[in-house]
Residue, then its C-alpha position, 0 to 999 in steps of 0.5 A: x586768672x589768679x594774677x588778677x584775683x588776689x583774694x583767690x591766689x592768697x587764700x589758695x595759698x594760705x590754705x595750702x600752707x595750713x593742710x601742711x601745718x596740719x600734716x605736720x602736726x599729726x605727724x609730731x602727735x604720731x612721733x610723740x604718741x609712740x615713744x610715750x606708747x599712747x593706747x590707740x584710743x587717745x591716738x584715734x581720739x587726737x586724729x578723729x578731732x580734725x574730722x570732728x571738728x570739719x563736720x561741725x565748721x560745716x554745720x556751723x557754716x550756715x549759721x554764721x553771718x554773711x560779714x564773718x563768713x566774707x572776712x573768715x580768713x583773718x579769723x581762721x589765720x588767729x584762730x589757728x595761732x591761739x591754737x598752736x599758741x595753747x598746744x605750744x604752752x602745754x608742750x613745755x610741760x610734758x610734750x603734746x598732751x592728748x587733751x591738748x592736741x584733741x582740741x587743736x586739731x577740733x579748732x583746726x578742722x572746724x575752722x578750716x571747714x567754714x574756711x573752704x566752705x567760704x572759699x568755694x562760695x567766693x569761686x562759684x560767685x566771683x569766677x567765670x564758669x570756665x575759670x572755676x576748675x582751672x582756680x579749683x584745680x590749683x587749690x586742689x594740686x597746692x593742697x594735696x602736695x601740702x599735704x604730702x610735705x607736711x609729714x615730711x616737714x614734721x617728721x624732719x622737726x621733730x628728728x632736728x628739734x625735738x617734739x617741743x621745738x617742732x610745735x613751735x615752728x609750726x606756731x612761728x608759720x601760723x603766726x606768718x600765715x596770720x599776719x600775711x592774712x590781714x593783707x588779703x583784699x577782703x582784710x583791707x577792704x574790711x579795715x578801710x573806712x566807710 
């Protein structure tokens, strides 16, 4: 099924590729959080926003309009490098500021919310009914193993590179995943003359 749906296999895999980049963020947060002793405060702060921001993408979600949401994952992709792009800027300077990272994290929750809310509409409209936990079954798997690297990739960053150059790497496969989004189905669909 997913051979045959590449709006499907490419948001699957895009999605999976950002819960790492996430975990790996948070992972370069917590390494920079203790060797500058951050309270917990500012760490909780920087680890809430995620929440945050998914519980307002949410809420957000339904006010959008139906040609945003069809056409969110180039969107979301640019979104997430302006992010990474700021924190990257403000990294040079002293590491990750707390400011800097809470509001990535906000942009990156609230743009990942309205981007699974968005995928599963696709899945309920788009599959057959016995596909559907087939499809959401290897989201689910991609996404949680991505979640299990991350760290690891972040961890393995900072130790090799140093917190700033991490943060960069980071930027450089965002931008990959922004780019690899415009050829998405929907993207192409969206850029093709009426």
């Amino acid at each position: 099924m997913l051979r045959k749906d590449h709006r499907a296999l490419m948001t699957i895999v895009l999605m999976a590729v950002t819960s790492l980049v996430a975990q790996a963020l948070i992972l370069m947060f917590l390494a920079q959080a203790h060797s500058k002793e951050l309270s917990t405060l500012e760490v909780g702060s920087v680890l809430a926003a995620s929440g945050a921001g998914g519980a307002a993408g949410s809420f957000f979600f339904k006010i959008l309009p139906s040609k945003v949401r069809k056409s969110w994952l180039p969107i979301q992709m640019v979104t997430w490098s302006v992010a990474l792009f700021s924190l990257a800027l403000h990294a040079h300077a002293d590491g990750l500021s707390v400011f800097w990272s809470v509001l990535a994290m906000f942009v990156l929750g609230f743009t990942g919310a309205i981007g699974n809310i968005e995928f599963g509409t696709y899945i309920l409209a788009s599959v057959a009914d016995d596909m559907i936990a087939k499809i959401t079954g290897i989201g689910q798997m991609m996404a949680i193993g991505a979640c299990a690297f991350g760290p690891v990739l972040g961890g393995f960053a900072v130790q090799r590179y140093g917190v700033k150059d991490a943060v960069h790497i980071l930027l450089y496969i965002v931008l990959l995943l922004a780019f690899s989004s415009f050829f998405t189905p929907r993207a192409r669909q969206l850029a093709a003359p009426p």
